[in-house]
C-alpha positions as CSV (number, residue, x, y, z in Angstrom):
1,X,-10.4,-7.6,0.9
2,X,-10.8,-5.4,-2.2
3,X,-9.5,-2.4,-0.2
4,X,-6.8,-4.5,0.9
5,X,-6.0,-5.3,-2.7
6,X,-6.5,-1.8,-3.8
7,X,-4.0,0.0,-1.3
8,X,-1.5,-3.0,-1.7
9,X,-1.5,-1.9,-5.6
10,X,-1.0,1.3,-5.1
11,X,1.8,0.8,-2.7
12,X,3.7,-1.1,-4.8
13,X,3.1,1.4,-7.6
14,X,4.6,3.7,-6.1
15,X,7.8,1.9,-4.6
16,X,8.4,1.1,-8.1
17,X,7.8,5.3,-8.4
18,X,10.5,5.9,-5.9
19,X,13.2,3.2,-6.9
20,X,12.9,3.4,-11.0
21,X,16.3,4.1,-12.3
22,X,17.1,8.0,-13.3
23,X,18.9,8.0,-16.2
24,X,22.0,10.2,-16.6
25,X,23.5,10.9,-19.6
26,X,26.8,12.3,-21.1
27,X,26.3,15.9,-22.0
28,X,27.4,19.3,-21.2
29,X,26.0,23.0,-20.3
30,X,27.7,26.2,-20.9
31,X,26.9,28.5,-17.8
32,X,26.4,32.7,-17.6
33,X,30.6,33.5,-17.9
34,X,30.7,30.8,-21.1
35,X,32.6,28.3,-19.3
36,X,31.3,24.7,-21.0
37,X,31.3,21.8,-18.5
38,X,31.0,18.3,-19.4
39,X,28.6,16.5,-17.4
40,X,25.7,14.0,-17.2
41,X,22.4,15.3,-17.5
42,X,19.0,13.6,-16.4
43,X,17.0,12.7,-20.1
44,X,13.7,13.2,-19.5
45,X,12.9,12.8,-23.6
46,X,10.9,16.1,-22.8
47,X,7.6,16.2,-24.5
48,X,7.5,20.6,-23.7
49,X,10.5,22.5,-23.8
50,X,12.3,22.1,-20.1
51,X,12.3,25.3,-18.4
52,X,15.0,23.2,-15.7
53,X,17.4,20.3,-16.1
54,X,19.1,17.9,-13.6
55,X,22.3,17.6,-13.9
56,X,25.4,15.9,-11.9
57,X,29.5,15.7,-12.6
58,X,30.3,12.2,-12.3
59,X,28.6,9.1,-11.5
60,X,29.4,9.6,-7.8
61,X,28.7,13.3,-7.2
62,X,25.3,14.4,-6.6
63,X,22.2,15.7,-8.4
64,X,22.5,19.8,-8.9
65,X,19.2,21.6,-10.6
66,X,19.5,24.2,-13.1
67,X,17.8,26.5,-15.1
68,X,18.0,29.6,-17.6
69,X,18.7,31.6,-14.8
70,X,22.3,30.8,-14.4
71,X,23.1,28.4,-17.7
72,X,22.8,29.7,-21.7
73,X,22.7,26.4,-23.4
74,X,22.7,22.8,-22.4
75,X,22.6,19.3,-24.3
76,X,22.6,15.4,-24.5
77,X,25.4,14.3,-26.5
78,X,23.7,13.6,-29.7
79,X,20.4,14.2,-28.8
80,X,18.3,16.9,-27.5
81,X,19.8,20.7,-27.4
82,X,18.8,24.0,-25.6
83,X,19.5,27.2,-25.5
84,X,18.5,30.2,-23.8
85,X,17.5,33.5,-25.4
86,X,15.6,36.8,-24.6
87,X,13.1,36.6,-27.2
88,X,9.5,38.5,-28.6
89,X,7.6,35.7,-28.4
90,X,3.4,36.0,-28.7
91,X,1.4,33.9,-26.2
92,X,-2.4,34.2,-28.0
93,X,-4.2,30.9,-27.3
94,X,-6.3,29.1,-29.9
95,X,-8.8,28.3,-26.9
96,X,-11.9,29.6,-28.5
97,X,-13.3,31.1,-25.1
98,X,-10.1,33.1,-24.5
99,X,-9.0,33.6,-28.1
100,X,-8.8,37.5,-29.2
101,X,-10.2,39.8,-32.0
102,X,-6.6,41.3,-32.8
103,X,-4.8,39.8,-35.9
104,X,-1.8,41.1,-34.9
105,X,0.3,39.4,-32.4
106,X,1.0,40.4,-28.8
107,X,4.5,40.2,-28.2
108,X,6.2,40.1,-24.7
109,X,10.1,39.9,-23.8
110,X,10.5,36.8,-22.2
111,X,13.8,34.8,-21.4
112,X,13.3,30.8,-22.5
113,X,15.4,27.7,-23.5
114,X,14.3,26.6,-26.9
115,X,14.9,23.7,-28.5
116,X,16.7,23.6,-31.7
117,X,15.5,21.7,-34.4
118,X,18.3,22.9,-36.8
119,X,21.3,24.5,-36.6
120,X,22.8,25.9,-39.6
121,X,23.1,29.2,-42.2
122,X,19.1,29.2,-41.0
123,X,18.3,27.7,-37.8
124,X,15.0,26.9,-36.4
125,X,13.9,26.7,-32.7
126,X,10.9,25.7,-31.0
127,X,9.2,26.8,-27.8
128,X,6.0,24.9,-26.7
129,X,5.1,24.9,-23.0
130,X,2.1,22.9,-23.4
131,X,-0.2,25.3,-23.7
132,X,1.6,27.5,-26.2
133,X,3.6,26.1,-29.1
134,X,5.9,29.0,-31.0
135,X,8.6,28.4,-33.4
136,X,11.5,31.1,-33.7
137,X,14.2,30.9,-36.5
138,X,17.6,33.3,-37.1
139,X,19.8,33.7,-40.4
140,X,23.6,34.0,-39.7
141,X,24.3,35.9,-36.4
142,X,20.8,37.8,-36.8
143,X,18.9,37.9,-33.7
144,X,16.0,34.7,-33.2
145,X,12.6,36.2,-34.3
146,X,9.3,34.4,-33.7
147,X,7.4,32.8,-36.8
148,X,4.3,34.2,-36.1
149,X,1.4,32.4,-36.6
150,X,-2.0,33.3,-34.7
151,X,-5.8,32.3,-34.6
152,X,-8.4,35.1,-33.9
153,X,-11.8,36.1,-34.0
154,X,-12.7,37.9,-36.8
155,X,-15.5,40.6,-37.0
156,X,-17.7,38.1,-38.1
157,X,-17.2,35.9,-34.9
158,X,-15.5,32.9,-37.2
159,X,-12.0,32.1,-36.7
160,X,-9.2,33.4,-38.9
161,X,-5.5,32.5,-39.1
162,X,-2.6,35.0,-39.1
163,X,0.1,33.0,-41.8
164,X,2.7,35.7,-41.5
165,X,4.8,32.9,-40.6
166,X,4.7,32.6,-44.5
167,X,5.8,36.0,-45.7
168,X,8.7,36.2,-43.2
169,X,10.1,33.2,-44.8
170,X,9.8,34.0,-47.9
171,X,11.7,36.6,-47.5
172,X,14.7,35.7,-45.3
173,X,14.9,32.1,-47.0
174,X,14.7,32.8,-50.7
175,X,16.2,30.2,-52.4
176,X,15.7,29.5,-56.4
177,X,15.1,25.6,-55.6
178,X,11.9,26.7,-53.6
179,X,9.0,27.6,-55.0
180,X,6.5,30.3,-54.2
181,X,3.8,27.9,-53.8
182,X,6.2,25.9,-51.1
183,X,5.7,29.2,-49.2
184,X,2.4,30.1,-49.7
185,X,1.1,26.5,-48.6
186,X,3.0,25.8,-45.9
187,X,1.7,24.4,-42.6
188,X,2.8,25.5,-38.8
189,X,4.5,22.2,-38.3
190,X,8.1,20.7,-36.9
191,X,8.0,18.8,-39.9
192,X,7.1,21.1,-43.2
193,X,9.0,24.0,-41.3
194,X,12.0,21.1,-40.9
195,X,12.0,20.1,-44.5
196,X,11.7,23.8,-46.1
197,X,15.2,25.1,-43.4
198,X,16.7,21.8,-45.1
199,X,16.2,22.8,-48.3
200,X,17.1,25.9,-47.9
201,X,20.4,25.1,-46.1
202,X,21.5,22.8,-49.4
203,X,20.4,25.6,-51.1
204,X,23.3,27.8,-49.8
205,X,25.8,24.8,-49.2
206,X,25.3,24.6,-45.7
207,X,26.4,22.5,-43.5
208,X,23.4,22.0,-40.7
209,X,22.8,19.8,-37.7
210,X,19.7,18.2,-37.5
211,X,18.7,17.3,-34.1
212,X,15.9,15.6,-35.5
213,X,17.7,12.8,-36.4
214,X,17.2,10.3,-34.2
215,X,17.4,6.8,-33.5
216,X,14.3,5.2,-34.7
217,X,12.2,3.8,-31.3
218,X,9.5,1.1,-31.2
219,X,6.4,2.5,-30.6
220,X,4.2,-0.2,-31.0
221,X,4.1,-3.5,-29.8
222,X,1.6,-6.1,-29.9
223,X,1.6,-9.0,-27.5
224,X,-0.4,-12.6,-27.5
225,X,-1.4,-13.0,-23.5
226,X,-2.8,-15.4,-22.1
227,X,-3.7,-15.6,-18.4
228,X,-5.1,-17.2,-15.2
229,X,-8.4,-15.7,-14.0
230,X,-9.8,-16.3,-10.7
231,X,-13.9,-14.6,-11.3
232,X,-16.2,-14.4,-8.4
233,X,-20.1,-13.5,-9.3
234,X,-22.6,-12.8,-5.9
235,X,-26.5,-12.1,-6.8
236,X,-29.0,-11.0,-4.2
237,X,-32.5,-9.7,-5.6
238,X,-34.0,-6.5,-3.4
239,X,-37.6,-7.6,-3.4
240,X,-37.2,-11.2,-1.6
241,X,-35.1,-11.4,2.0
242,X,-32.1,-14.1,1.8
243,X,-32.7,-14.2,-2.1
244,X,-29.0,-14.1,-2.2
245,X,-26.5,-16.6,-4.4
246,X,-22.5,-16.7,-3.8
247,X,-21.2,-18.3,-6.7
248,X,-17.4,-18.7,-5.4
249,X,-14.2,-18.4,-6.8
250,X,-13.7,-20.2,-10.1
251,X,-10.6,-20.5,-12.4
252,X,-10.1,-20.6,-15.9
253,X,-8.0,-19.9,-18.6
254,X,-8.3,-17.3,-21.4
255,X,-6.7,-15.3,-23.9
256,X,-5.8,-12.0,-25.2
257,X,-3.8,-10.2,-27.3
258,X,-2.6,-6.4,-26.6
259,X,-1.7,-3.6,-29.0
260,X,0.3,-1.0,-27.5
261,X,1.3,2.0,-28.5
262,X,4.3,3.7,-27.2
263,X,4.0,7.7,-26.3
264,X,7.0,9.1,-28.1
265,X,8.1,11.5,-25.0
266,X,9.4,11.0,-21.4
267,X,11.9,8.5,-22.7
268,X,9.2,5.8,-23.8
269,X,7.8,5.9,-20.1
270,X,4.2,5.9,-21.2
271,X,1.9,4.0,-23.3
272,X,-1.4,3.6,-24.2
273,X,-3.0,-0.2,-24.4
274,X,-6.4,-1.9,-26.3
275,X,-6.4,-5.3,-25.1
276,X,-9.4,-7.3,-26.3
277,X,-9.8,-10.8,-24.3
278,X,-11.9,-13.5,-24.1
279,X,-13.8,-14.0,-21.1
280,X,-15.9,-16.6,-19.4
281,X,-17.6,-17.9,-16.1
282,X,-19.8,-21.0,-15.3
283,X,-21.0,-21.7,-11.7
284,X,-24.4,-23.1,-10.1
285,X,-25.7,-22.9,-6.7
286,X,-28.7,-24.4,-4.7
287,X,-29.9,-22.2,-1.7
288,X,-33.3,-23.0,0.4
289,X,-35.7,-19.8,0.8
290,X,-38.6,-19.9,3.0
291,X,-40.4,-17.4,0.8
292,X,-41.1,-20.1,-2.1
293,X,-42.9,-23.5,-2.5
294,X,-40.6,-26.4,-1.5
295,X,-37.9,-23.5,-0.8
296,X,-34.9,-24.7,-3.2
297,X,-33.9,-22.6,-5.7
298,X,-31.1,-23.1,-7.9
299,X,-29.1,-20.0,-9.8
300,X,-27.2,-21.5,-12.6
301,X,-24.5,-18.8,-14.8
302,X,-23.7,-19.5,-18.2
303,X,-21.5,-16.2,-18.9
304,X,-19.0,-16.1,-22.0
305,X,-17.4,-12.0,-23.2
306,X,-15.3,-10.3,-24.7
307,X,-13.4,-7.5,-22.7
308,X,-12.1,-4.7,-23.9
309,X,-9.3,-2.9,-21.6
310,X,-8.3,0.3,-22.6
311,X,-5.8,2.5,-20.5
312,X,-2.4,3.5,-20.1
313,X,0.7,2.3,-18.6
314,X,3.8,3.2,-16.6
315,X,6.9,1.9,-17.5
316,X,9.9,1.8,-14.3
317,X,13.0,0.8,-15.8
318,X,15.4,-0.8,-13.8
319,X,18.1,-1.7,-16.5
320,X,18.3,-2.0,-20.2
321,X,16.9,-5.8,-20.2
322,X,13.9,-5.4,-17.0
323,X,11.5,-2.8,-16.0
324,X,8.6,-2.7,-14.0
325,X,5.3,-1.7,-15.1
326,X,1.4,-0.3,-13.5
327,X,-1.1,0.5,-15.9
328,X,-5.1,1.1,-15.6
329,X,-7.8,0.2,-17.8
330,X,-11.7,1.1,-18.2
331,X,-13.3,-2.1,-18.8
332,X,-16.1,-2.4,-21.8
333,X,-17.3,-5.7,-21.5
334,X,-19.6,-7.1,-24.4
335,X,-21.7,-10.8,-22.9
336,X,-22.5,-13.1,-26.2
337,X,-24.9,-16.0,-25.5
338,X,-25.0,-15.9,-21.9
339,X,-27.6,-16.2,-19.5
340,X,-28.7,-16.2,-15.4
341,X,-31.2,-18.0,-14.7
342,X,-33.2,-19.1,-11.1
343,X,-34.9,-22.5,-11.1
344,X,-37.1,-24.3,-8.5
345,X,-36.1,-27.3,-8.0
346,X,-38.4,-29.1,-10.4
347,X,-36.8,-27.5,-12.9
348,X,-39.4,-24.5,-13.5
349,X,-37.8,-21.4,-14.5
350,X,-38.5,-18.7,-11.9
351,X,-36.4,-15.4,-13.1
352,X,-35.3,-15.7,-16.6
353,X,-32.4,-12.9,-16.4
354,X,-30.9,-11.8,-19.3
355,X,-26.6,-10.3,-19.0
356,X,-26.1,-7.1,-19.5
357,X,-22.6,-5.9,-18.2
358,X,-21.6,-2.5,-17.6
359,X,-18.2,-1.1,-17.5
360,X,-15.3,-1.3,-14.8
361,X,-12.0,-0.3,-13.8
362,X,-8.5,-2.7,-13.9
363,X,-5.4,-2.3,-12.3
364,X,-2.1,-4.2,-13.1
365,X,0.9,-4.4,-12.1
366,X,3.8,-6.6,-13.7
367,X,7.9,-6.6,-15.1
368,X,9.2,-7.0,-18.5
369,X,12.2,-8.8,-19.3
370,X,14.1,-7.7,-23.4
371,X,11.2,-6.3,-24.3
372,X,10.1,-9.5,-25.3
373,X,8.5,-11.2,-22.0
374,X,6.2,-10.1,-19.8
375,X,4.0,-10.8,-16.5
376,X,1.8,-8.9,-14.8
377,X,-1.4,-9.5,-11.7
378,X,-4.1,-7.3,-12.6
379,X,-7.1,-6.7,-10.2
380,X,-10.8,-5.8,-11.3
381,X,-12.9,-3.9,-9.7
382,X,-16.9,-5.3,-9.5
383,X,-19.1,-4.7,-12.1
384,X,-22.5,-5.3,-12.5
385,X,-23.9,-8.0,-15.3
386,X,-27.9,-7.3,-15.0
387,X,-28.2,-3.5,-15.9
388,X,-31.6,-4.5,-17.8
389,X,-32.9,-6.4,-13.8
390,X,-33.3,-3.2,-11.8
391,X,-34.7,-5.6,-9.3
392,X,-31.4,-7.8,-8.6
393,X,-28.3,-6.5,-7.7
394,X,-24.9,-8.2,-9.2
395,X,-21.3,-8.2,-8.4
396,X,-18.9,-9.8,-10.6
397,X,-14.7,-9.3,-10.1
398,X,-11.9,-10.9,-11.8
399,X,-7.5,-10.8,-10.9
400,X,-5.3,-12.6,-13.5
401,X,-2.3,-13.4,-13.7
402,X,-1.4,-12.8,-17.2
403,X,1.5,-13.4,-19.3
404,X,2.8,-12.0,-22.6
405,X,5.3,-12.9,-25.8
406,X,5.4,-9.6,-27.7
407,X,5.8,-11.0,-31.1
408,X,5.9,-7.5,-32.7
């Protein structure tokens, strides 16, 4: 049945994967013989600087891929712009077991789309791949140079930092309304090396585009949830044959409340989630077993928690008011005041068995409707409750369904 569960979860993850709306957007891309077309262009929100874009006409023509190859610069209409360049750029990690003893930076001739952060008298571009993160910067109609910027080995083994970045910039940017020490202290960031190509912009009576300037998302939402839990608990002990208890299947109500923080990339597609929750399960059962004196034993489960979800989410959007959602949590689970316990049927305690719950996995799946309301079914898998028996064996599994008012 769990298997069954499991694949039907995935499935529908995945169907949600294949029909999630692609979002086109008005933009335009100026191709190898400087002809600009106006088009629509797929906005991924890209995290790492795109090294290919989708792209289509109209509404009704299809999907055509691109890439620096054949197109010089591309953007989203108010958004996100790219161009492409042949530029020096260094590629020296800061991984410590490939990092290099060489201050000076290695320089190969590469052809990229950059991002631009500014455009203006001094513009600033950024190139980051994921693993390698450069920004590059030009004055006028000079041609885009790398801010160079490296960690390396020194001879002492410790690691060193090449600021160069700094003297280049204090050089092509002088301005008398910055100060040496704004040079001299300044970090390898989008934001100080944003504000400092600002200032000096105003400096010179520049007019600049910021493509920084963007609308402002929500990236955090917190949500009261309660839910409907359906928890099943089975107990068999490996010393004693047919010392086995079935609880069943017993409902109850709980609540929660979920913080979640948006991931500001991909378009607000991902998110991670902390969702603390209250917890509890109360069954008895009488079995006969030969192996004991009068041979009826009663298991009785007094179990209260608090779980603690933690995981990440998908978002699928369908339109501007619904979207679909999967996510997947590790568990943490933390028992308070709770207690197993086998009994004869006189009432004398046989096997005392303290809780002590390990961790599990959670998988949901569920809609949003104006960011506001939510529902989702979320499966668990087993986990175990008696870590500190290592003679009894425990299974305990729980699937909600579990709504939300996001009240922030």
């Amino acid at each position: 049945m769990r298997k069954q569960i499991l694949f039907i979860t995935l499935t529908l993850i995945l169907s949600f994967n294949s029909y999630s709306q692609i979002v086109f957007e008005n933009g335009y891309f100026i191709s190898e013989n400087n002809k600009k077309t106006d088009c629509l262009i797929e906005n991924m929100d890209w995290k790492n600087t795109p090294s290919s874009f989708r792209y289509r006409l109209s509404n009704e023509q299809p999907i055509i891929d691109a890439d620096a190859k054949t197109i010089k610069e591309f953007a989203i209409t108010g958004q996100n712009k790219f161009i492409r360049s042949v530029v020096k750029i260094d590629r020296s990690t800061k991984n410590l077991q490939n990092m290099t003893k060489g201050k000076d930076p290695v320089f190969s001739e590469e052809k990229l789309f950059l991002q631009v952060l500014l455009d203006g008298k001094a513009s600033l571009y950024l190139f980051d791949d994921g693993t390698v993160r450069r920004f590059f910067y030009k004055i006028d109609n000079s041609e885009i140079k790398q801010l160079v910027y490296k960690t390396y080995l020194a001879d002492d083994d410790n690691i060193a930092k090449n600021n160069y970045f700094r003297e280049q910039l204090f050089i092509d940017l002088k301005c008398d309304e910055i100060q040496q020490n704004e040079y001299e202290t300044l970090s390898y960031t989008k934001n100080a090396l944003v504000r400092l190509f600002l200032k000096y912009n105003k400096c010179n009576n520049s007019e600049v585009t910021d493509f920084e300037k963007k609308e402002k998302k929500d990236l955090f939402n917190l949500t009261i949830r309660p839910r409907y839990n359906i928890n099943n608990l089975t107990l068999n002990n490996k010393s004693f044959e047919n010392l086995n208890f079935d609880f069943g299947a017993k409902s109850s109500l709980s609540l929660g409340i979920e913080a979640e923080f948006i991931l500001p990339f991909n378009k607000n597609r991902w998110s991670v989630i902390v969702e603390p929750n209250y917890n509890y399960y109360k069954a008895e059962q009488t079995i006969q077993n030969p192996n004991f004196i009068d041979g009826t034993l009663v298991g009785k489960v007094d179990y209260k928690s608090i779980e603690l979800p933690i995981g990440v989410r998908r978002y699928f959007f369908v339109n501007d008011s619904f979207k679909i959602f999967a996510n997947a949590s590790l568990v943490f689970d933390f028992a308070s005041n709770s207690k197993i316990s086998i009994t004869r049927n006189d009432g004398s305690e046989l096997f005392p068995l303290s809780i002590k719950s390990g961790t599990n996995f959670g998988f949901g799946i569920g809609c949003k409707f104006m960011d506001k309301f939510s529902a989702e079914v979320r499966f668990q898998t087993p986990r175990g409750l008696l870590a500190d028996n290592p003679s009894w064996n425990s299974s305990y599994q729980t699937t909600a369904l579990i709504v939300g008012y996001s009240f922030f």
